[in-house]
Structure formats: structure tokens, C-alpha cells
N, C-alpha and C positions, 0 to 999 in steps of 0.2 A: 579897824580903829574907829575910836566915834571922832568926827569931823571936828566936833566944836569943842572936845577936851582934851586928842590925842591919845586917849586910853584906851587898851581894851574894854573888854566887858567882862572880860575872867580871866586872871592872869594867878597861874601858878609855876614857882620859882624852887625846886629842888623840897618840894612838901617832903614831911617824913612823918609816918604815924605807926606805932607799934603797940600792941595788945601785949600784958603779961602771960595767958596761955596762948593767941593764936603768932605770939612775933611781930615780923614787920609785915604791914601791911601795905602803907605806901613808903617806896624808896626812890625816892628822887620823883617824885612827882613834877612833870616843867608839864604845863598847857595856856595855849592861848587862845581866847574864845572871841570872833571879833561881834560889835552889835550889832542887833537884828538879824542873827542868822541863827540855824536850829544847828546845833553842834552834839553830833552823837559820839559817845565815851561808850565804847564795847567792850567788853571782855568775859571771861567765864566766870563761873562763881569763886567766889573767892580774891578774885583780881585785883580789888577795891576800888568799886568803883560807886558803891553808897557810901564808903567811909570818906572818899571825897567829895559828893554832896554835902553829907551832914558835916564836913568842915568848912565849906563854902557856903553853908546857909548857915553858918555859926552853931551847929548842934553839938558838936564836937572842937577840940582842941587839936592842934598841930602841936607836934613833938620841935620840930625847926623848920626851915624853911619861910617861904613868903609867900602869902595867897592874900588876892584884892580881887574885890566885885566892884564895879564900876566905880574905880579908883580908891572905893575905902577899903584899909586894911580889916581882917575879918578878926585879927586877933588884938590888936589893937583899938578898934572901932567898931564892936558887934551891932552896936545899935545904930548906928550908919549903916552898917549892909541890912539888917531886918526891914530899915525904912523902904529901900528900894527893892524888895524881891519877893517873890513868891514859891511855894514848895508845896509838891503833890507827888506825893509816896504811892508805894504801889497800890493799895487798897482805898477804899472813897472812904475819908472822915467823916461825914457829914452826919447829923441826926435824922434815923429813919422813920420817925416820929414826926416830925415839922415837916412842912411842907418847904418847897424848893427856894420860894421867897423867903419864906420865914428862916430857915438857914442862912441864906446869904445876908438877912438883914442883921440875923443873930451876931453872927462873925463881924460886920461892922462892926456892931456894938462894940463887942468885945477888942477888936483893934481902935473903939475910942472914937471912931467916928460920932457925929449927932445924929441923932434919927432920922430926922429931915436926909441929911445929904445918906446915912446907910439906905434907905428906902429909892435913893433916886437912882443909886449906885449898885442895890440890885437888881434896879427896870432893866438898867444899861446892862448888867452883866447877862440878866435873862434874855434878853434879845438876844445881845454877842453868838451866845452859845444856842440860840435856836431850841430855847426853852420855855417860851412864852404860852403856849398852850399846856404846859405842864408844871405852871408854876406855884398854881393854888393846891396843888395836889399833893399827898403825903408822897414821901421819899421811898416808903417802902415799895409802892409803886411803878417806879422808876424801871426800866428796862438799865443793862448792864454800863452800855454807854451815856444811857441819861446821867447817870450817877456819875459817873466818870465826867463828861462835861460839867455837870456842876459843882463836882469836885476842884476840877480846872477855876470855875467860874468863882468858888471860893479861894483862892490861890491868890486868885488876882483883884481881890476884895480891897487892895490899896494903891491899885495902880503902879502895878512892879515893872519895872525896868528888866530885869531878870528872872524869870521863871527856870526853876530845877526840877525836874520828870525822872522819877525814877521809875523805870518800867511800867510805864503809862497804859503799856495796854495787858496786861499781865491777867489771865481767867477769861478776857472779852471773847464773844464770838467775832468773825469776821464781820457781820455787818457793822457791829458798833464797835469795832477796833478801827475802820474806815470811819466812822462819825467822830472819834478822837482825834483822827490823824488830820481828817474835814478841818476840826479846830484848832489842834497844834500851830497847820500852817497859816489860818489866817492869823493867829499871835504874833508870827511871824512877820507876815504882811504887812503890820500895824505899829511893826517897832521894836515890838517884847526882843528880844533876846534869849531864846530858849536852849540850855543843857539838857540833854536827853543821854539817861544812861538804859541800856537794853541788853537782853540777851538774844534777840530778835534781830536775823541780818535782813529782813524784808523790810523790816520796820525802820532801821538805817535806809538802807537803800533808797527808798521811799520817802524818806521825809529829812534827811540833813543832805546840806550843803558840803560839812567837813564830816570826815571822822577821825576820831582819837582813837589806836588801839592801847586798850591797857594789857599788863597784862605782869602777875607777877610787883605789884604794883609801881611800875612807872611805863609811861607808854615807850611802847616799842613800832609803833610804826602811828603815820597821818597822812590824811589826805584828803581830797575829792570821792565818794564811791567809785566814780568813775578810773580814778588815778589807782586805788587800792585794787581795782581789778585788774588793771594792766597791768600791772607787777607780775601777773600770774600768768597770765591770757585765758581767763576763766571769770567765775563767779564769785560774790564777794564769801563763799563758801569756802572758798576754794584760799583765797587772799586771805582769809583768818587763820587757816590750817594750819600756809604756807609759813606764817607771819609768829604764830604761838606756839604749832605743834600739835593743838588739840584743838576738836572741831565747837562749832557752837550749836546751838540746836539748831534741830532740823524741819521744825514744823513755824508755825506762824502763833503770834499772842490768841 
């Protein structure tokens, strides 16, 4: 809970969202996200667990139920939750044309900032992210996880409260899957509030505090990594199996 409002930082209350050909996708959706902690949502494909990002970053509509980011309702008040959050899909947005600054200054703009302050606000984001030697430089460029952290670094181009990851490290090699995860947690460190949804159980493991299993869409099991492996007396391999029935993958992003 945050200290000085009592609220979560992502509260979902029996969601429900249904596709004409694929059905229901989320059924009863209940999660609680507490702030400043990286909270990973797993399940296999299908499970829905991007269709509950893009109704928690307002991309999407909810069929019923009740879903709030940092206390604003997301259907009621989309443009209250837009002010406070950030969203970084599996693949880097960014233009690979512009150099590193020059995107994140771009992206100001366009969320309205002034120039002055987008310019100051992409010094800070290029520092954050450990991009300051690579920032005059075109994107195209860019090693795997460069583009990934400054994809991040555009994310949080308005000082979000709430950051959404969907499969953050998805194509990386292992070094720069670790140079993501390097900056996930300091987002962390610093306050953010990060959902991370994966099909990656190293990648849980590794970097949340909670996890949510989805599965089917409403979770069916939470906890600690640590808690989700005792349940089994094995791996968190072994505790998704145990938990869904069918395994997750078996390699690393």
C-alpha cells in the first residue's frame, strides 16, 4: 500500500474481457500490486496477460468489473491513469533514424512537455539508463539492450508512477537481457512501481518481489518466488506445472 494514500498501485476487482472469435479472455480477473515493487504476472500464451496491461494502461476496455492505477479508475478516468504511467511492449518503438537524445527529446515533445524542460529530461533519462556515451549516436546502432533501455528510458519520459513491461526481454541475448533487468531494478529502487508480464520463469525469479500466476484468465495461484517454490519442493518450473498443468518455457529471453 502506498503510505500517504492507502491505495494500491494496481488494484483489479473481478475484470472480465471477452473477444467475439477468441471468447473470454479474462474471467474474474482480482490483482493487487503493492508500490515500488516489480510484480510479475505469468502465464502461457493465451492466458491474458497483455489484454490486462492494455486495460490497465487504458488501451483497451473492460467488459465489467473494476481496475484502478494509483487510485484513478482506468475506465472511468483514462486520462488520470495516462498522466501517471509508462508502457513498454515487447519490441523498442523508438525511431532508428534519430539518435538516442533526439528520440527521447522527440517523445517529450509530443507528450507536451517544452523543450527546455524535454531536453533536460532527456539528460536525466540518458544518464539513468547508462546511455550517455551513446546518445548522439543513431539508434540504428544501438546494440539489443541499448534499444531496450532506451525504449524503457522513453516510457518514462513523464515521470510515471507506474511502469507496464510486457515481455521486456523477448529476442535479447543474455548479456543485454541482464543490462535490462540492471535497469528494471533500479526503477524499482527509485520508486516506479513496475508490472511485468513474462513467459520467462528466470526472468520472474530474478527480478519480482510477487508473482501472479495467470492462467485461463484469472489467477490461480500468488506469492513470493520463493513461496511458489515451496508449494512444490522444487523449481519455479516445476510450481507453474504443478499450478496450470502445462509447462512454461524452458530457455531464457
Amino acid at each position: 500500500m502506498n503510505p500517504q494514500s492507502g491505495l494500491p498501485a494496481i488494484l483489479c476487482e473481478d475484470v472480465r474481457k471477452s473477444y467475439p472469435r477468441r471468447g473470454q479472455v479474462l474471467d474474474g480477473l482480482d490483482l493487487v500490486v503493492e508500490p515500488g515493487t516489480i510484480h510479475g504476472l505469468l502465464g502461457p500464451n493465451g492466458a491474458g496477460k497483455t489484454t490486462a496491461v492494455r486495460i490497465l494502461s487504458t488501451l483497451q476496455r473492460l467488459d465489467s468489473g473494476r481496475a484502478m492505477v494509483t487510485g484513478r479508475d482506468v475506465a472511468r478516468d483514462p486520462a488520470g491513469v495516462r498522466e501517471r504511467i509508462g508502457v513498454a511492449g515487447q519490441y523498442a518503438a523508438v525511431d532508428e533514424i534519430l539518435t538516442g537524445r533526439q528520440n527521447l527529446q522527440m517523445f517529450g515533445r509530443l507528450h507536451h512537455l517544452r523543450a527546455r524542460v524535454a531536453r533536460a529530461r532527456a539528460d536525466k533519462l540518458l544518464e539513468r539508463f547508462d546511455l550517455v556515451a551513446a546518445a548522439d549516436r543513431p539508434v540504428r546502432h544501438y546494440s539489443g539492450g541499448m534499444r531496450r533501455r532506451l525504449d524503457l528510458a522513453v516510457s518514462l519520459i513523464r515521470s510515471a508512477r507506474v511502469l507496464f513491461l510486457d515481455e521486456p526481454s523477448t529476442g535479447l541475448d543474455p548479456r543485454s537481457r541482464n543490462d535490462v533487468w540492471d535497469a528494471v531494478r533500479e526503477l524499482a529502487g527509485s520508486g516506479t512501481t513496475v508490472l511485468l508480464t513474462t513467459q520467462y520463469l528466470e526472468e520472474a525469479d530474478r527480478l519480482c518481489s510477487r508473482i501472479s500466476v495467470l492462467d485461463h484468465g484469472r489467477i490461480v495461484a500468488e506469492g513470493s518466488p520463493a513461496e511458489l517454490k515451496a508449494r512444490v519442493g522444487g523449481n519455479l518450473d516445476d510450481a507453474f506445472l504443478h499450478l496450470t498443468g502445462r509447462p512454461m518455457l524452458v530457455g531464457v529471453a
